[in-house]
C-alpha positions as CSV (number, residue, x, y, z in Angstrom):
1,X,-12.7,8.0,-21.0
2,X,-10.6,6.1,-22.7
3,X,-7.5,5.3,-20.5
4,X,-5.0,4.2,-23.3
5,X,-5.8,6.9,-25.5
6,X,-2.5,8.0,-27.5
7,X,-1.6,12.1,-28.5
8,X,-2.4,13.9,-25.5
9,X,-0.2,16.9,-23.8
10,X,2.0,16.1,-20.9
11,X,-0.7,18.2,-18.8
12,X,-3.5,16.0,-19.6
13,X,-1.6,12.6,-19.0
14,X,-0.9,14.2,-15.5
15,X,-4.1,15.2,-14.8
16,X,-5.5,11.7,-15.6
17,X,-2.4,10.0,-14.0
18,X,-1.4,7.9,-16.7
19,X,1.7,6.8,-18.6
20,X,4.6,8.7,-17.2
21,X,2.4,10.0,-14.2
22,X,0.5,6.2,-13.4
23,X,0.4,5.6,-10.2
24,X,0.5,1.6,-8.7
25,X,0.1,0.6,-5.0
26,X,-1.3,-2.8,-3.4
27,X,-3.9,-3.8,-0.7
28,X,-2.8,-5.3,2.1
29,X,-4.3,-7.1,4.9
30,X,-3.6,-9.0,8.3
31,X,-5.2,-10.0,11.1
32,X,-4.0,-10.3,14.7
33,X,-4.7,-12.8,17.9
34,X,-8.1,-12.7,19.3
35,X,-7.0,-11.0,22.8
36,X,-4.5,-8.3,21.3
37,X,-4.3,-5.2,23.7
38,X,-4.8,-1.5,22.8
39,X,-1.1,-1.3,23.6
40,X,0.3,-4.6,21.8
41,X,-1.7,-3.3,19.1
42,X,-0.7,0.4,18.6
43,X,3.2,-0.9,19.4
44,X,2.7,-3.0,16.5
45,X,1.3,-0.3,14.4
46,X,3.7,2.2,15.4
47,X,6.7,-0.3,14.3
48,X,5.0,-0.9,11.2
49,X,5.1,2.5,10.1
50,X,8.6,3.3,11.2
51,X,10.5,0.2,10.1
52,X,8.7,-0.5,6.7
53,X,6.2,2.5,5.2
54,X,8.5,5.2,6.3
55,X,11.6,4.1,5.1
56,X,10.6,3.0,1.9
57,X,8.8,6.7,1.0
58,X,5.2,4.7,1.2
59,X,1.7,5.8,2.5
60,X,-0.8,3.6,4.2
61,X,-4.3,4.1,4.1
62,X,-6.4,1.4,6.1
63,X,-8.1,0.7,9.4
64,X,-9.1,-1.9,11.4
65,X,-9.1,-3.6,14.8
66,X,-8.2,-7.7,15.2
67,X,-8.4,-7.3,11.4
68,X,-6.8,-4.7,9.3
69,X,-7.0,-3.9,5.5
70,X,-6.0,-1.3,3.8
71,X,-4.2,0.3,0.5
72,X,-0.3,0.9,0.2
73,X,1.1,3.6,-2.3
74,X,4.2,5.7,-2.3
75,X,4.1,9.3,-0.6
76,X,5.2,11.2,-3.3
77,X,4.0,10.5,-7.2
78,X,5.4,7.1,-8.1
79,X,5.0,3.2,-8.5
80,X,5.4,0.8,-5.8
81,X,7.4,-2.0,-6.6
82,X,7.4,-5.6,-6.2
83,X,10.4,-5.2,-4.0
84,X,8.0,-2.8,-1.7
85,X,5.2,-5.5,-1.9
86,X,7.7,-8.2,-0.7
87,X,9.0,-6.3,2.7
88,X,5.7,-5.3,3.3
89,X,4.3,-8.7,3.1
90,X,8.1,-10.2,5.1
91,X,7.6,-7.1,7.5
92,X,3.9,-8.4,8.6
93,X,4.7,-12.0,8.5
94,X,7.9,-12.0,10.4
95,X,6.6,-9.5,12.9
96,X,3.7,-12.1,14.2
97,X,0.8,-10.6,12.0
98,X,-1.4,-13.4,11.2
99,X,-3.1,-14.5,7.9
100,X,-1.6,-11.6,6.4
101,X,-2.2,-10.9,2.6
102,X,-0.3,-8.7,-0.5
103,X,-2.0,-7.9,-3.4
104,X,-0.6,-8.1,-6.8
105,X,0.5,-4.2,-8.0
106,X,-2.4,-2.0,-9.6
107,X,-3.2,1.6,-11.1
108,X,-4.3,3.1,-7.8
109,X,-6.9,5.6,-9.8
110,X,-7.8,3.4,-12.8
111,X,-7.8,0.3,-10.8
112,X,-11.2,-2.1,-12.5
């Protein structure tokens, strides 16, 4: 289907989440210190989601262990921004995740 296709009803661009309705996120991915405990780890986790995906109306989908990867988008239907990539990526780094990575923004369901 083509993606860019022009003329079509408000309901179809919402149903194929495009123009008005496009949704963009970013991957992300860090990794922590070989030796990390169950409880460093779920602190860090837990302050991840309340200081930076929570107050910025994002959702993380991801998992991991010593290294975690995952996809950021917002909660509600919308377009993350580079100003959300950037505290994500400052959050992580200043909070002693290591190696951690941001991806540039993308169409979350027409992503190629």
């Amino acid at each position: 289907m083509k993606v860019d296709a022009k003329n079509r009803s408000r309901r179809l661009r919402k149903k194929l989440r495009v123009d008005e309705f496009q949704e963009l996120g970013f991957d992300v991915a860090w990794q922590f210190n070989e030796g990390i405990t169950g409880e460093e780890l779920d602190s860090f986790i837990n302050k991840f989601f309340a200081e930076v995906i929570e107050p910025n109306g994002l959702g993380f989908g991801g998992e991991g262990d010593h290294l975690w990867h995952g996809l950021i988008c917002t909660q509600k239907l919308g377009k993350c921004t580079e100003e959300h990539r950037q505290a994500v990526e400052k959050w992580l780094t200043n909070n002693g995740a290591k190696s951690a990575s941001v991806s540039e923004l993308y169409d979350v369901w027409w992503a190629e």
